[in-house]
Biopython code that builds the backbone (N, CA, C, O; Angstrom):
import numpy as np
from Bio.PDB.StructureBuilder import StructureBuilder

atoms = [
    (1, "UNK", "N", (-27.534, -6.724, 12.561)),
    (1, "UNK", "CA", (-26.664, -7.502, 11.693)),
    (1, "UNK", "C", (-25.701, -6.557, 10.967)),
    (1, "UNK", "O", (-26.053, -5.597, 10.281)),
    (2, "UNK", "N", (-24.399, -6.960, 11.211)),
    (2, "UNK", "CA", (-23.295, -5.970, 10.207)),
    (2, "UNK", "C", (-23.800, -5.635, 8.709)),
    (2, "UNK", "O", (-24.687, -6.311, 8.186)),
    (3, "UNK", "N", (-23.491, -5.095, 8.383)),
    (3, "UNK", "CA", (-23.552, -4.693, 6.942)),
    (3, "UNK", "C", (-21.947, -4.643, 6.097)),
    (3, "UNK", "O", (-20.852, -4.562, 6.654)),
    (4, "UNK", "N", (-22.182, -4.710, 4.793)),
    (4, "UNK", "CA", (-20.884, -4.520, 3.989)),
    (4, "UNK", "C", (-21.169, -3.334, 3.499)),
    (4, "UNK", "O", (-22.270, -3.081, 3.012)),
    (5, "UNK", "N", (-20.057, -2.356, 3.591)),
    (5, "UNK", "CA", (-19.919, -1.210, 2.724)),
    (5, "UNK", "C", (-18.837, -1.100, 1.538)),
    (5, "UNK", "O", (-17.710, -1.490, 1.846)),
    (6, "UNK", "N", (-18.976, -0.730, 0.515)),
    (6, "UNK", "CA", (-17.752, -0.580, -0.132)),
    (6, "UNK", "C", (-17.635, 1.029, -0.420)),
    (6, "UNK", "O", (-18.589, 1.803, -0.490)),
    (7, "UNK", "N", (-16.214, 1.363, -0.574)),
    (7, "UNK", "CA", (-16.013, 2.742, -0.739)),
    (7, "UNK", "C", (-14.672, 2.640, -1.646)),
    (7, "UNK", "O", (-13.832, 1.743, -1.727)),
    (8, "UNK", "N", (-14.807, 4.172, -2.443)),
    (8, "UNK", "CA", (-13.207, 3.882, -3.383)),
    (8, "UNK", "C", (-12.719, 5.355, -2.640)),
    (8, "UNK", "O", (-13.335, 6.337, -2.227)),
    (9, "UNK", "N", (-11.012, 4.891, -2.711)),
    (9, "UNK", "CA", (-10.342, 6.082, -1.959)),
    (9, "UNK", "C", (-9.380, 6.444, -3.330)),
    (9, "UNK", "O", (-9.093, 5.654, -4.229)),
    (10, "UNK", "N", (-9.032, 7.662, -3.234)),
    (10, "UNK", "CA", (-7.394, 7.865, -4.024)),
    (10, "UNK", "C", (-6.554, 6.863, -2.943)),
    (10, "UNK", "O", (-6.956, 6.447, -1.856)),
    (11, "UNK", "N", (-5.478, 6.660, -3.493)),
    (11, "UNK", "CA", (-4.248, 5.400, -3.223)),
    (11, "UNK", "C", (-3.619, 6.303, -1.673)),
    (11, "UNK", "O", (-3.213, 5.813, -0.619)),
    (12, "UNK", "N", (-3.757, 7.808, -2.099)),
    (12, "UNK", "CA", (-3.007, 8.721, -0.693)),
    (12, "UNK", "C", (-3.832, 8.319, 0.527)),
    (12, "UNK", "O", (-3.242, 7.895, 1.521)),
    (13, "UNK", "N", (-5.422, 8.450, 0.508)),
    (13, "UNK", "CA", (-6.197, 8.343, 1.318)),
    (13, "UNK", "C", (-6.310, 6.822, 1.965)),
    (13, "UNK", "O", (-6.566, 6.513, 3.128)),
    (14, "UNK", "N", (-6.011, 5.905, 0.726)),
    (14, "UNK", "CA", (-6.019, 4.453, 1.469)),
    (14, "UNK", "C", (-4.832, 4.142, 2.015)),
    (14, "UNK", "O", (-4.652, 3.164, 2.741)),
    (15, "UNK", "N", (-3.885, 5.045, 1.656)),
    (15, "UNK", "CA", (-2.413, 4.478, 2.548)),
    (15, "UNK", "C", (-2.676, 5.859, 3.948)),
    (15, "UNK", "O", (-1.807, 5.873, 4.819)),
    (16, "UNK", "N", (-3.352, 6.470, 4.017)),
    (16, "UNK", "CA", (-3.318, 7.212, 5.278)),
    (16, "UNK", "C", (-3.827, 6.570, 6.150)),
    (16, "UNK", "O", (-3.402, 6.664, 7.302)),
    (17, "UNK", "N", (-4.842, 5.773, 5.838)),
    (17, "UNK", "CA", (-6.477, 4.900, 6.119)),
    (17, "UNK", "C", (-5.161, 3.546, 7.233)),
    (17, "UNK", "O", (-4.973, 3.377, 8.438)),
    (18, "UNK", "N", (-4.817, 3.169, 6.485)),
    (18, "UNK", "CA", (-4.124, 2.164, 6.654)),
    (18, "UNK", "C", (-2.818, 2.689, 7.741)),
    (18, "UNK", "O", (-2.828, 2.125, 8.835)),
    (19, "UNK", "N", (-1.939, 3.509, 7.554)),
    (19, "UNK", "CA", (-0.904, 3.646, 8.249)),
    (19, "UNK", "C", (-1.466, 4.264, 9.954)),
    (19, "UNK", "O", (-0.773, 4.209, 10.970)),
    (20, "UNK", "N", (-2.482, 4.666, 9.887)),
    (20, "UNK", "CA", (-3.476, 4.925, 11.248)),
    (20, "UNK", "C", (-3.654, 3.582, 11.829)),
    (20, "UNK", "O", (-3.016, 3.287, 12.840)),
    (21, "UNK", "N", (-4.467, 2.738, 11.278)),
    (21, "UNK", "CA", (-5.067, 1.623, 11.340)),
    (21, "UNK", "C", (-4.163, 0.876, 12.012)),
    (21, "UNK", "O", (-4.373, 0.169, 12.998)),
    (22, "UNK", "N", (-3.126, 1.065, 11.424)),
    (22, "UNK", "CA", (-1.969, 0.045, 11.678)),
    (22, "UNK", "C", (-0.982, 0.492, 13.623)),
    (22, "UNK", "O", (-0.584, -0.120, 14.614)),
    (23, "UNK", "N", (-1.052, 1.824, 13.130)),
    (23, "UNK", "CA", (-1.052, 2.792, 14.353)),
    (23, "UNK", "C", (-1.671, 2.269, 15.586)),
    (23, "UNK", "O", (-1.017, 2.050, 16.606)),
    (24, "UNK", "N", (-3.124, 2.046, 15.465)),
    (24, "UNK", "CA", (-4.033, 1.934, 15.998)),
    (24, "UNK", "C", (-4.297, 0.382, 16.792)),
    (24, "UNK", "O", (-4.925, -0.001, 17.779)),
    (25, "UNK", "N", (-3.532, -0.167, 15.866)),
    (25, "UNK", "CA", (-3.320, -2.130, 15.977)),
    (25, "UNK", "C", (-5.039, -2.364, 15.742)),
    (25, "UNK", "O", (-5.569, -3.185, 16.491)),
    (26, "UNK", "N", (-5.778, -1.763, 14.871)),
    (26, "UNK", "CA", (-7.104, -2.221, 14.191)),
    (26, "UNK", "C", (-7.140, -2.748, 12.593)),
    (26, "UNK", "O", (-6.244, -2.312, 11.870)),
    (27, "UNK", "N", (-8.124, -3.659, 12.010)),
    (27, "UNK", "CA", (-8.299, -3.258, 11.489)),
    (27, "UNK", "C", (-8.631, -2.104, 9.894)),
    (27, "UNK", "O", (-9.817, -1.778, 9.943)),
    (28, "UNK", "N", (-8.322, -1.827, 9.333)),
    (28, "UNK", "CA", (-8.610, -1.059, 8.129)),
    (28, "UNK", "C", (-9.672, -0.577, 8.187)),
    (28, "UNK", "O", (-9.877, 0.631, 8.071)),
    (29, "UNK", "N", (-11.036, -1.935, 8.485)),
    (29, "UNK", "CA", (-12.293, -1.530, 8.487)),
    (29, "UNK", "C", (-13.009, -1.213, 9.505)),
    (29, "UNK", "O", (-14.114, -0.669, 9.483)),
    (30, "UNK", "N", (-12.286, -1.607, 10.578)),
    (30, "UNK", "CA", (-12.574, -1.630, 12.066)),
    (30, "UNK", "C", (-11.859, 0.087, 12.264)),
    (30, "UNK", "O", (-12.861, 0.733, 12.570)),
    (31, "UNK", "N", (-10.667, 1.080, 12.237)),
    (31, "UNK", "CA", (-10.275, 1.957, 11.707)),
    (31, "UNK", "C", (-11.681, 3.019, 10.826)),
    (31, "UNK", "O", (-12.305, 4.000, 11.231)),
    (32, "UNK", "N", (-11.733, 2.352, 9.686)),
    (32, "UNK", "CA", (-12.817, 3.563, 9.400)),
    (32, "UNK", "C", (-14.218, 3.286, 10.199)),
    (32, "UNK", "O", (-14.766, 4.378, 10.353)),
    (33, "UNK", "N", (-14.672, 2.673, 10.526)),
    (33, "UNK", "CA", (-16.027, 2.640, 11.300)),
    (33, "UNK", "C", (-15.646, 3.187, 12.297)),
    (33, "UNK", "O", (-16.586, 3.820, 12.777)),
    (34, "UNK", "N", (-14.715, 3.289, 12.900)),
    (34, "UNK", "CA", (-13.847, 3.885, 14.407)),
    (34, "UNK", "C", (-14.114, 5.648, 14.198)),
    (34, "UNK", "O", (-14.790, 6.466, 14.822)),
    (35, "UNK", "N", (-13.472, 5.711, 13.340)),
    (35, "UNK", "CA", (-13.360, 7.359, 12.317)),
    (35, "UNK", "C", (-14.735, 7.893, 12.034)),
    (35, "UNK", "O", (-15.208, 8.990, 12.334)),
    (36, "UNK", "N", (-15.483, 6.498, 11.147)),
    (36, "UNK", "CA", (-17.063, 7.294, 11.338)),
    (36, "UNK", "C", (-17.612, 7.050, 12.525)),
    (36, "UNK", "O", (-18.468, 6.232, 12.187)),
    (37, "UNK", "N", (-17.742, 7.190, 13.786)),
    (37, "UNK", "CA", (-18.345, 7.119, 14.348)),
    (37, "UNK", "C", (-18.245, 8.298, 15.451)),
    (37, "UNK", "O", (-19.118, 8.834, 16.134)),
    (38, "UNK", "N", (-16.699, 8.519, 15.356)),
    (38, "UNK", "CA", (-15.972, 9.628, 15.866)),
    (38, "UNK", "C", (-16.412, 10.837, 15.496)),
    (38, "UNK", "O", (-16.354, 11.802, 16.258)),
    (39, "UNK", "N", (-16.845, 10.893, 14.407)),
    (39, "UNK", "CA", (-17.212, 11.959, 13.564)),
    (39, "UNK", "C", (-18.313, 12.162, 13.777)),
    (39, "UNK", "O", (-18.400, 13.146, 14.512)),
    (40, "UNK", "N", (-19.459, 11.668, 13.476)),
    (40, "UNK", "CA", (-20.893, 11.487, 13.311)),
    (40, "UNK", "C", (-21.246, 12.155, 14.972)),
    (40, "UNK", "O", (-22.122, 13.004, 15.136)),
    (41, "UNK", "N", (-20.378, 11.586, 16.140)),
    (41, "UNK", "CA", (-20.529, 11.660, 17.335)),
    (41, "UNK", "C", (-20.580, 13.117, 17.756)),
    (41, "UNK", "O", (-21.410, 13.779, 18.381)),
    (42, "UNK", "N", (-19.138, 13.452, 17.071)),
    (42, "UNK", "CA", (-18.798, 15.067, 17.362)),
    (42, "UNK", "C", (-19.494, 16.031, 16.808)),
    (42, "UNK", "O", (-19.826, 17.115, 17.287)),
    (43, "UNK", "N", (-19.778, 15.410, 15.381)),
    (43, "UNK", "CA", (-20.556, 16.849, 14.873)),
    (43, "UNK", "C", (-22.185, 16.658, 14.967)),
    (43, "UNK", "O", (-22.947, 17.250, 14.203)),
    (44, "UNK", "N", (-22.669, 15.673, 16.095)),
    (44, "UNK", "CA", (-23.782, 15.289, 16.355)),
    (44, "UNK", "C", (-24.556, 16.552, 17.757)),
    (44, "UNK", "O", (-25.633, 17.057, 18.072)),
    (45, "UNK", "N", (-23.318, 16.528, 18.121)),
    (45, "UNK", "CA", (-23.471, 17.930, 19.667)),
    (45, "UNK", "C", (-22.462, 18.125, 19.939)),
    (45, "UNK", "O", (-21.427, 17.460, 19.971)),
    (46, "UNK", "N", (-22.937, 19.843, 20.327)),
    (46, "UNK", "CA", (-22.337, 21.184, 20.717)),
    (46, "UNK", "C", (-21.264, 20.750, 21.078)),
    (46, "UNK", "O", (-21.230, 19.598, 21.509)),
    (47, "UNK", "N", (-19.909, 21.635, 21.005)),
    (47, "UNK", "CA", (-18.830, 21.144, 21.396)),
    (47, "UNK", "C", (-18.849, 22.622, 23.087)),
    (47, "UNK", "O", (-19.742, 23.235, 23.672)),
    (48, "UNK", "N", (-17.168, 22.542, 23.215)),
    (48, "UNK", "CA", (-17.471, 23.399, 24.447)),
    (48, "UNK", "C", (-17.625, 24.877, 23.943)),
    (48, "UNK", "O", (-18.195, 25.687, 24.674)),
    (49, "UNK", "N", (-17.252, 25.165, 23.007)),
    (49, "UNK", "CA", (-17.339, 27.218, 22.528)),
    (49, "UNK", "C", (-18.489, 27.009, 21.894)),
    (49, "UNK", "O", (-19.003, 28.128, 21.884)),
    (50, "UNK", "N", (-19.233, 26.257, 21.344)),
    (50, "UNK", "CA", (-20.655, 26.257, 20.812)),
    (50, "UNK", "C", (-21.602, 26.460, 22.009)),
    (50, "UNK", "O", (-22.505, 27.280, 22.171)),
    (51, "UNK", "N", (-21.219, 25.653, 22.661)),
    (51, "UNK", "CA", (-22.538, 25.469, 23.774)),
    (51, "UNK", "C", (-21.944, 27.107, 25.021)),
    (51, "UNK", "O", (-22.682, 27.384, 25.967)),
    (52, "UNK", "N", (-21.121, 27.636, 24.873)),
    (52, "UNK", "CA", (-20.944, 28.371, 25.417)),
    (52, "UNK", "C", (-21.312, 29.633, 24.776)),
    (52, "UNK", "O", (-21.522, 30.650, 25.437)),
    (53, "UNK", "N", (-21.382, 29.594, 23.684)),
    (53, "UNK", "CA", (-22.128, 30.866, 22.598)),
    (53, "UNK", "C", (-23.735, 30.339, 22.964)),
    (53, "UNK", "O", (-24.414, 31.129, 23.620)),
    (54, "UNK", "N", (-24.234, 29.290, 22.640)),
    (54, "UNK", "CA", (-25.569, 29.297, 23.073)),
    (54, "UNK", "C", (-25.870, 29.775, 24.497)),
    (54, "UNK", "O", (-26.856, 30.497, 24.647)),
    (55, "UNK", "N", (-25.071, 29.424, 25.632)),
    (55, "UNK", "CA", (-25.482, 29.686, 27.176)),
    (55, "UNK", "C", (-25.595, 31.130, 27.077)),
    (55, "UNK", "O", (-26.607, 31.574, 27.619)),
    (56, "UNK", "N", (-24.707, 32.121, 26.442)),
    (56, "UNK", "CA", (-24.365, 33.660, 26.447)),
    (56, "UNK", "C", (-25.276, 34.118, 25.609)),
    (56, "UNK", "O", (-25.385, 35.344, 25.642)),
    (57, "UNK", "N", (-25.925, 33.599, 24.916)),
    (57, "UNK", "CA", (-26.844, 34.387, 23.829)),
    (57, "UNK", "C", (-28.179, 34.409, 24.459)),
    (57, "UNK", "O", (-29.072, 33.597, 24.215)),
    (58, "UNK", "N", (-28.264, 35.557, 25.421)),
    (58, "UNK", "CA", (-29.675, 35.832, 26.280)),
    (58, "UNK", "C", (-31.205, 35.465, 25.561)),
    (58, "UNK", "O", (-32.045, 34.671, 25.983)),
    (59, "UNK", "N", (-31.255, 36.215, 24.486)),
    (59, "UNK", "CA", (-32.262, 36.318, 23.645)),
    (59, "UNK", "C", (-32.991, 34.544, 22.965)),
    (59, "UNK", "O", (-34.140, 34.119, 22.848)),
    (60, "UNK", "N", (-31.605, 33.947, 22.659)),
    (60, "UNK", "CA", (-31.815, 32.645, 21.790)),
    (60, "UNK", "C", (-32.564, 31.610, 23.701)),
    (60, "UNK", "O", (-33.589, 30.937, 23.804)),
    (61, "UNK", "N", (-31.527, 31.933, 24.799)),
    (61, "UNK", "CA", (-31.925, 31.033, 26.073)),
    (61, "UNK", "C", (-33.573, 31.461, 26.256)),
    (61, "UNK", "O", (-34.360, 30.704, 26.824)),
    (62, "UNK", "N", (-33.841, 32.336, 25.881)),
    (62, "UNK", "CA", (-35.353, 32.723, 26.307)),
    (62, "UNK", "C", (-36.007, 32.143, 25.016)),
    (62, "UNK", "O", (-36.599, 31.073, 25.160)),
    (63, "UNK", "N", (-35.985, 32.590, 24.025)),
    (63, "UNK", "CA", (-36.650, 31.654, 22.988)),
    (63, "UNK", "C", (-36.718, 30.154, 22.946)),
    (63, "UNK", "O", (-37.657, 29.580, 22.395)),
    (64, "UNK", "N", (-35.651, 29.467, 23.571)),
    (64, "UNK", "CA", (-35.527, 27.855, 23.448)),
    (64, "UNK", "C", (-36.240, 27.993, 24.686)),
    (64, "UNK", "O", (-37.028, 27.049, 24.735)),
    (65, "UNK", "N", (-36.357, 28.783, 25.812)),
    (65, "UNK", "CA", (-36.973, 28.073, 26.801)),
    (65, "UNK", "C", (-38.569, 28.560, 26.670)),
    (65, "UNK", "O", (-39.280, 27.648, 27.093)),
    (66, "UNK", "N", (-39.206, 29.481, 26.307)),
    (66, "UNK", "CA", (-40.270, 29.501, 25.534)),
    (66, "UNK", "C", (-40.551, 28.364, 24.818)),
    (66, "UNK", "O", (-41.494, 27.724, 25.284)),
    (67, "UNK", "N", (-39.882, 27.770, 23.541)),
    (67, "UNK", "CA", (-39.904, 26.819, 22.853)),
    (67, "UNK", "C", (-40.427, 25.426, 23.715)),
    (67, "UNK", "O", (-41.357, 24.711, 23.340)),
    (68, "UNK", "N", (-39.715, 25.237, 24.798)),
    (68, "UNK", "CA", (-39.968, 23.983, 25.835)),
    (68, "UNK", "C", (-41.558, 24.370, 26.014)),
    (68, "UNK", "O", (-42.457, 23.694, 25.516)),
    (69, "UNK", "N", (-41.771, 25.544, 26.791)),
    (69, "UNK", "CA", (-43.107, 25.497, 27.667)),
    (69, "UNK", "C", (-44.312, 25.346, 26.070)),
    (69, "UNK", "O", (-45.209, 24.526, 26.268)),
    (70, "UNK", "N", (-44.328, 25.588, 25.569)),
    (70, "UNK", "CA", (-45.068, 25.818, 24.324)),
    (70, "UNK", "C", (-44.746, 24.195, 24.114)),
    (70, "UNK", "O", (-45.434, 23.639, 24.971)),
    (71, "UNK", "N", (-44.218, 23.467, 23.573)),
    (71, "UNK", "CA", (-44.018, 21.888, 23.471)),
    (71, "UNK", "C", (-45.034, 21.320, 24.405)),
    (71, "UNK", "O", (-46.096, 20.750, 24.153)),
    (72, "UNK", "N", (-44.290, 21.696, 25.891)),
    (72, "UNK", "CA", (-45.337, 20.763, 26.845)),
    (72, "UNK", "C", (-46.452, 21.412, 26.486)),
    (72, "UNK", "O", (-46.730, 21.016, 25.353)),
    (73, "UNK", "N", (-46.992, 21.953, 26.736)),
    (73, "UNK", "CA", (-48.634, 22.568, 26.160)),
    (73, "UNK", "C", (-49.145, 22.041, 24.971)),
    (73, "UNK", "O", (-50.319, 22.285, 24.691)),
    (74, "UNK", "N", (-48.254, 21.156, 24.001)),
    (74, "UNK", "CA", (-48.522, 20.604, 22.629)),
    (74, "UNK", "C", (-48.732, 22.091, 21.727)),
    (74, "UNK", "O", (-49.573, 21.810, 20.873)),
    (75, "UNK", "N", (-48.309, 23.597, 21.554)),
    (75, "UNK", "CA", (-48.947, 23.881, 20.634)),
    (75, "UNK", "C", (-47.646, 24.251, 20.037)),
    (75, "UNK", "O", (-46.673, 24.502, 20.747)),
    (76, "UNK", "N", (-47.610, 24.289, 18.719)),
    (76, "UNK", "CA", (-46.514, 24.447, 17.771)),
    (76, "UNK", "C", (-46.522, 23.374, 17.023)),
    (76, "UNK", "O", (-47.081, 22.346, 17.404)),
    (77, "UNK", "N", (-45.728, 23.497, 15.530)),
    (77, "UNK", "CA", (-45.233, 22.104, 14.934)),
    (77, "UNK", "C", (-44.240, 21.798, 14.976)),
    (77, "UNK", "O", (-43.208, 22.460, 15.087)),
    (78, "UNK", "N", (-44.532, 19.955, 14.831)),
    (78, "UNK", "CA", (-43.206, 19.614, 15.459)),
    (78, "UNK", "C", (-42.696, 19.260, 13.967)),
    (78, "UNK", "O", (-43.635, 19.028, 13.206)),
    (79, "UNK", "N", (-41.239, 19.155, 13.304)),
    (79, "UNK", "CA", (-40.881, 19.137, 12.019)),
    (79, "UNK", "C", (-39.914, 17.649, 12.061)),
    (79, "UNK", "O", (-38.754, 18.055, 12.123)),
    (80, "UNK", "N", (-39.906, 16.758, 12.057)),
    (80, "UNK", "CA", (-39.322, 15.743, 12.304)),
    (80, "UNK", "C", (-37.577, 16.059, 11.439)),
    (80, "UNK", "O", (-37.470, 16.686, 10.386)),
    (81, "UNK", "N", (-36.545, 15.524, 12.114)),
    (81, "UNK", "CA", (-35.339, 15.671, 11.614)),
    (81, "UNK", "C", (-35.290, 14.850, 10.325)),
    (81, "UNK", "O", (-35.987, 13.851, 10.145)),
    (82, "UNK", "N", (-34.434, 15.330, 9.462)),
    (82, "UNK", "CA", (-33.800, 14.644, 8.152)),
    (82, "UNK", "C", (-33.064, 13.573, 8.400)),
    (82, "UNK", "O", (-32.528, 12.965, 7.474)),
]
sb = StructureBuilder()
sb.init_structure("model")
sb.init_model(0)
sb.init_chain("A")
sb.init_seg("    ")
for serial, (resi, resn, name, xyz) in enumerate(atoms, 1):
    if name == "N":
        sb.init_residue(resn, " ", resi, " ")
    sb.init_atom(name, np.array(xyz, "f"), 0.0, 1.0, " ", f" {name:<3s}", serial, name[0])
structure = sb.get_structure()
């Protein structure tokens, strides 16, 4: 079920909010849920120079893959995300 959010902007931020929106042929609110979701998405996983610093970092690929075999075996704790 949708939810209502309310949020307060400075007047700059709600006319930026809006002149996108309008850009966009969405919306205002349809626009920022668009924006958060965009966001949340991207900074949710590795982009391409992140995940390419992880592939190159020898030491960290052997520890995460240690990390796996140790999981399946169940021993370690697991710390649930925030």
């Amino acid at each position: 079920m949708a939810k209502t959010v309310t949020i307060r902007v400075e007047d700059d931020v709600y006319e930026d909010f809006a002149r996108h929106a309008e850009e966009e042929k969405r919306s205002l609110s349809k626009f920022i849920e668009h924006a958060v979701i965009q966001y949340t998405t991207r900074s949710s996983f590795a982009d391409d120079e992140e995940l390419r610093e992880i592939v190159e970092d020898e030491g960290l690929v052997r520890r995460i893959k240690q990390g796996v075999k140790d999981a399946r075996k169940g021993r370690g704790r697991f710390v649930p995300q925030i």
